[in-house]
C-alpha positions in Angstrom: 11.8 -3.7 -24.9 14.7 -5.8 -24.7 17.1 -4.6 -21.2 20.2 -6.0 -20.6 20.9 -7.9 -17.2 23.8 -4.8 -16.8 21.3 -2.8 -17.1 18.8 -3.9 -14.3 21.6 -4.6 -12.5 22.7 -0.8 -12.3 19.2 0.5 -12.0 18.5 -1.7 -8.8 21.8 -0.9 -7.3 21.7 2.8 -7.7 17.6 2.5 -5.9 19.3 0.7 -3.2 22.2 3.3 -2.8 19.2 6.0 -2.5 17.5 4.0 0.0 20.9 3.5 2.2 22.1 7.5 1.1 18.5 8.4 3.1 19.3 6.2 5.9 22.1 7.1 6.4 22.1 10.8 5.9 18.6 12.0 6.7 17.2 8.9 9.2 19.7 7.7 11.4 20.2 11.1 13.5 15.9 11.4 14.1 14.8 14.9 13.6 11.6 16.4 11.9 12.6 18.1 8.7 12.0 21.5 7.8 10.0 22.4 4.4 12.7 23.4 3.0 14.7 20.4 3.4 11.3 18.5 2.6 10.9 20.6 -0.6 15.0 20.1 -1.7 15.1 16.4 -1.6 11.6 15.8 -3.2 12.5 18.1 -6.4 15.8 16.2 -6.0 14.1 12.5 -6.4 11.6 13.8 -8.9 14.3 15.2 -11.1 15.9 11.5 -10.6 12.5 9.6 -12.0 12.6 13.0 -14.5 16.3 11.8 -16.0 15.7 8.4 -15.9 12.3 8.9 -18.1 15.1 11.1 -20.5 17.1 8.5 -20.6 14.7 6.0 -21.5 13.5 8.4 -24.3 16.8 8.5 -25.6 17.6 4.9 -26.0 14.2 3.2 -26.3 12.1 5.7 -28.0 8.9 7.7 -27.6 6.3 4.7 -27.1 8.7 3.7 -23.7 9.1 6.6 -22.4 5.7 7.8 -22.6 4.8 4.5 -21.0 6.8 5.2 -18.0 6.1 8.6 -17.5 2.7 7.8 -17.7 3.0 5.2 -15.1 5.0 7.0 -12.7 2.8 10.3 -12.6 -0.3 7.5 -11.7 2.2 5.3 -8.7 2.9 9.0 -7.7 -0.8 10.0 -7.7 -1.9 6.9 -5.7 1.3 7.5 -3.7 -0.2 10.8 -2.2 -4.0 9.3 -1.3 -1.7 6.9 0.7 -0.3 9.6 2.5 -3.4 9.8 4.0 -3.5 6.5 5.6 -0.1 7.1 6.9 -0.9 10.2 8.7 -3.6 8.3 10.2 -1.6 6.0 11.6 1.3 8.7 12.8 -1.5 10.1 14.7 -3.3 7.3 15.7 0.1 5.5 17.4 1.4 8.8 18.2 4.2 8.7 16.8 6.9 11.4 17.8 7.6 13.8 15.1 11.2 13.4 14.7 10.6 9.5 14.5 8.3 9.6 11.8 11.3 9.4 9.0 12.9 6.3 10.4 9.0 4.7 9.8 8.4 6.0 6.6 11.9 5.3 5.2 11.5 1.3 6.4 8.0 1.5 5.0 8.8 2.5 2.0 11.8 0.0 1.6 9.4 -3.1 2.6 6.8 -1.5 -0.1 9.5 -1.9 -2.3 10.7 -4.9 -1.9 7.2 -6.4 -2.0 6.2 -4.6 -4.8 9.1 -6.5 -6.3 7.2 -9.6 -5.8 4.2 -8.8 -7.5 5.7 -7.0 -10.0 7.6 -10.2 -11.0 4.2 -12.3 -10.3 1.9 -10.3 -12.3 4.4 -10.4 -14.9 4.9 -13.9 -15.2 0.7 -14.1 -14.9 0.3 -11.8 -17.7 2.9 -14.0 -19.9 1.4 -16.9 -19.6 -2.5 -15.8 -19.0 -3.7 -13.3 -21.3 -6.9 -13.6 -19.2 -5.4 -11.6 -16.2 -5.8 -8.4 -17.9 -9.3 -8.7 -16.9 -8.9 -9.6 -13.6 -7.0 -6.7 -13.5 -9.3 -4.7 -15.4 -12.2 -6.0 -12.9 -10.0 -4.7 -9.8 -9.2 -1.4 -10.8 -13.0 -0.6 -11.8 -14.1 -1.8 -9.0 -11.6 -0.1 -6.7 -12.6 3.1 -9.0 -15.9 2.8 -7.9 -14.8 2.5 -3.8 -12.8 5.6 -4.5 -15.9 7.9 -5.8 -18.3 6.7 -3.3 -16.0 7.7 -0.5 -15.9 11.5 -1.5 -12.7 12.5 -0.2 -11.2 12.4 3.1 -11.8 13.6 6.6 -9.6 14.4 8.7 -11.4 13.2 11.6 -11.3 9.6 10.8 -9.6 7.2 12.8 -7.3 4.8 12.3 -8.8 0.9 12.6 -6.1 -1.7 13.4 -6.4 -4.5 11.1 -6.2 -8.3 12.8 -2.2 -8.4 12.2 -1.9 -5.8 14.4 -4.3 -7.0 17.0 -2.7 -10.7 16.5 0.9 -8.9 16.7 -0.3 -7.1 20.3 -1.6 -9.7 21.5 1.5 -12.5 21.2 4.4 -10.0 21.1 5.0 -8.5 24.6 4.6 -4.4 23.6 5.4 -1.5 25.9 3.2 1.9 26.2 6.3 4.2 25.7 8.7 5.0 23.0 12.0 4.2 23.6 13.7 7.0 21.3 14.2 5.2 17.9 14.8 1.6 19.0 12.5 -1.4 18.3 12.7 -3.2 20.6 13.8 -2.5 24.1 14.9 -4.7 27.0 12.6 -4.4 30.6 14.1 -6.2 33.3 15.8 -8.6 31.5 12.9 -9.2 29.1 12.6 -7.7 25.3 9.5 -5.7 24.2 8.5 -4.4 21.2 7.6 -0.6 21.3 5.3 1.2 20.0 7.4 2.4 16.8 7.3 -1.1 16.2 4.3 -1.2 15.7 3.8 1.4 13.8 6.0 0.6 11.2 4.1 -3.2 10.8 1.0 -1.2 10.3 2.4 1.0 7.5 4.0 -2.5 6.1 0.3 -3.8 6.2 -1.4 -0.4 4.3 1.1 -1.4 1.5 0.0 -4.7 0.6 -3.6 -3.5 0.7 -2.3 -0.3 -1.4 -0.5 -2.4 -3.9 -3.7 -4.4 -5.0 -4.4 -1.3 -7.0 -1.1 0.1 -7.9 0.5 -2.9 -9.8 -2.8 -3.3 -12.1 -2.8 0.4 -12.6 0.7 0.8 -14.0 0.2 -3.1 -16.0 -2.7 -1.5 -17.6 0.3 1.4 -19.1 3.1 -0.6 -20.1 3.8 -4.5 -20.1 7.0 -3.5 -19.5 8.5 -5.0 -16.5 11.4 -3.1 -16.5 9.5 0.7 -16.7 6.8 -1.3 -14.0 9.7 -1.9 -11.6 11.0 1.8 -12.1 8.3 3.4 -12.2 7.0 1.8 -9.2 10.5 2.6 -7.4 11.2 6.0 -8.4 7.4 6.7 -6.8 8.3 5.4 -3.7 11.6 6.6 -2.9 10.5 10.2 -2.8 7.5 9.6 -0.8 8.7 9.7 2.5 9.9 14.0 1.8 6.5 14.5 0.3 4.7 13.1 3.1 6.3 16.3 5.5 6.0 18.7 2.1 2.5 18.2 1.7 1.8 17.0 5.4 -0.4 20.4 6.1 -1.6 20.5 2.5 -4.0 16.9 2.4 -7.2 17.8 4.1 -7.3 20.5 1.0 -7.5 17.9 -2.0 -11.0 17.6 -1.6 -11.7 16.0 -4.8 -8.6 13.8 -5.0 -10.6 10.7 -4.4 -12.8 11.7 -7.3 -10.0 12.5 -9.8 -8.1 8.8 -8.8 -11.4 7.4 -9.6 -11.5 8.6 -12.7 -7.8 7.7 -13.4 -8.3 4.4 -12.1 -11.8 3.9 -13.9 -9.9 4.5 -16.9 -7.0 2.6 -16.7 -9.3 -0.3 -15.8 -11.2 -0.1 -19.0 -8.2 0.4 -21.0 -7.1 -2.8 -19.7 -10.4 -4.8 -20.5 -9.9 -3.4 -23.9 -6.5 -4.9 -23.8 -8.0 -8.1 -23.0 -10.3 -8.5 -25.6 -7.7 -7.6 -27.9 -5.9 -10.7 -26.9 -8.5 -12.5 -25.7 -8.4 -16.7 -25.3 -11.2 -17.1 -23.2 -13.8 -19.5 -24.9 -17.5 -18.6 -23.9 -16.1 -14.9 -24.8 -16.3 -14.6 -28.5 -15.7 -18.3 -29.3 -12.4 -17.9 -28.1 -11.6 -15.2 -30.6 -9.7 -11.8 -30.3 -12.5 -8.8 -29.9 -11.2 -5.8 -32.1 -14.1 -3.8 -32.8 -12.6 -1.1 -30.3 -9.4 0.1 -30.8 -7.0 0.0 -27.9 -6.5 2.9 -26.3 -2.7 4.7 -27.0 -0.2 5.9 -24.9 -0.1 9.2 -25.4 -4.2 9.3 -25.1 -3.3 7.6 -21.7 -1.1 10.3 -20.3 -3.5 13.1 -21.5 -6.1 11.9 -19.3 -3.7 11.5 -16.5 -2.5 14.6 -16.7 -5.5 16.3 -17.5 -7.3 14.8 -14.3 -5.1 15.5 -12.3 -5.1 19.5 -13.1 -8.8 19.6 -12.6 -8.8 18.1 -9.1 -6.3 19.8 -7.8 -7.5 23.4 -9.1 -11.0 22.2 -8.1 -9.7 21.3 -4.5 -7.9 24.5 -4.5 -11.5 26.8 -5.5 -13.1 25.0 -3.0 -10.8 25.8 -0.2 -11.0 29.3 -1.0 -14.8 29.2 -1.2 -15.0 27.7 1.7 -12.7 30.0 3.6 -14.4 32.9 2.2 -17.5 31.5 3.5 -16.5 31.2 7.2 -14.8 34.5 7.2 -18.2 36.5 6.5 -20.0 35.5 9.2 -17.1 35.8 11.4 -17.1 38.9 10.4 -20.0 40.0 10.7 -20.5 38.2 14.6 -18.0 40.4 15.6 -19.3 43.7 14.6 -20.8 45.7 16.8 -25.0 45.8 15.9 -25.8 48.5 13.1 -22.3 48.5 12.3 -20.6 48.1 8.9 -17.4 45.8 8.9 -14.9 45.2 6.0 -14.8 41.9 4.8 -11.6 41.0 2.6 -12.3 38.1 0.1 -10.9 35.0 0.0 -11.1 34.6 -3.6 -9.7 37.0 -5.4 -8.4 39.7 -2.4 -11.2 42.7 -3.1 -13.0 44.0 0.0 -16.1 44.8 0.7 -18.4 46.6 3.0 -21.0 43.9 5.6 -23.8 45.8 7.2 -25.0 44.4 10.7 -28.2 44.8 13.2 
């Protein structure tokens, strides 16, 4: 896929306009949006990465735009198990609801910018080093293997500072308080850091440990540094309005951990496969290309995306319902009076039905 410099040059200046257009329009007053506003602007930026995957379609075929699609619905998927970190660390640092924009929005900008980095460094790796696809390939299975034995997410976990953070409180003098949206604040004629500092360097942290599986994952879709780099930023740049859409809606995608291992799992092996296709690796087949399995196609790629995701979120969704339907029996039933018959409405499918007591 040959793009012209023009080209790159107008796709990162119309991300960076986006990324001032939310400063400047959402961020800078603080406030805590509304669902509505949450729900507007996300459809908005998904209908942006939407157009842009039209447009690629429409002047570098099916093959591209099927790679990119593919790899932004996976950076999105990976994108919402991250939101979990980050409301971890809202509530862990406290962070006042209005506030929680400005760190997101800086977040997401220092994400992308250092996704940026790696993109171009994995880029030039895979170029030159055919053998990186399984050290890629390695990283994602392994990661998929971290993300099934966890089971999902609790919402009583807590937030663990990691030694940047400790090393950052300990040098840099910090205040206790927030000091509205500023940074830094000045104390009798000394400057702190506040807390929302803080804050922000620990969602700049998350990123660099959530990139080591989000730039193999979309390398194992497309080669593509061009749909890599979009796909990457047209995840991001919505994130920040799906983090309040979907803010009450987390603790209920039970399974998601499950259905990103499988996702990841699969990617991984896809890329293994990729490197045996091209591998150069001597005590792997004498140094010979391994095509006994064929590689694994786009489309098939998308499917299983696609597919995965379906299953875990209907699946999440069913057991949600179970479970509520489950707790509202006994409720129920505890506050009958003895010998007393209460109607119990289900939380499946709406019927009601009749609960004798003693």
């Amino acid at each position: 896929m040959d793009v012209p410099v023009w080209v790159w040059g107008i796709t990162v200046a119309a991300i960076v306009a986006m990324l001032v257009f939310d400063f400047v329009g959402h961020v800078r007053t603080p406030h805590a949006p509304s669902l509505r506003e949450s729900a507007i602007w996300s459809a908005v930026y998904v209908g942006v990465a939407v157009v842009f995957g039209v447009l690629v379609l429409v002047f570098a075929g099916g093959q591209f735009a099927g790679e990119y699609f593919a790899g932004y619905i996976t950076e999105k998927s990976l994108s919402v198990d991250n939101l979990f970190v980050f409301v971890l660390i809202m509530a862990s640092f406290g962070v006042p609801r209005e506030l929680q924009q400005k760190v997101l929005l800086f977040g997401i900008t220092f994400a992308l910018a250092l996704r940026t980095v790696f993109i171009l460094v994995g880029a030039a790796a895979i170029e030159n080093f055919s053998w990186v696809f399984y050290l890629f390939g390695a990283i994602l299975i392994w990661t998929a293997w971290v993300q099934a034995r966890s089971g999902g997410h609790s919402g009583d976990e807590d937030y663990q500072e990691n030694g940047v953070l400790r090393l950052a409180r300990r040098v840099l003098p910090t205040t206790d308080e927030y000091h509205g949206d500023r940074m830094t604040t000045r104390i009798d004629g000394k400057r702190f850091i506040t807390p929302l500092a803080i804050a922000l360097l620990a969602i700049g942290t998350a990123d660099i440990i959530f990139a080591v599986d989000s730039i193999p994952a979309i390398f194992g879709l497309t080669q593509e540094t061009y749909l890599v780099f979009a796909a990457n930023a047209f995840s991001l740049l919505g994130l920040r309005q799906l983090f309040f859409l979907i803010d009450g809606l987390l603790d209920r995608l039970v399974y998601l951990s499950y259905g990103l291992a499988v996702i990841l799992g699969f990617i991984g092996a896809k890329l293994v496969i990729h490197a045996l296709h091209t591998n150069e690796l001597p005590f792997v087949n004498g140094g010979e290309h391994v095509t006994f399995v064929p590689e694994v196609p786009t489309w098939l790629s998308l499917t299983v995306i696609l597919v995965t995701l379906v299953v875990t979120t209907v699946a999440s969704l069913a057991r949600n319902r179970r479970d509520a339907a489950h707790v509202a029996v006994p409720a129920a039933s505890a506050s009958a009076p003895s010998g007393a018959h209460a109607t119990v409405t289900d939380g499946v499918d709406g019927t009601s039905r009749t609960v004798g007591t003693h």
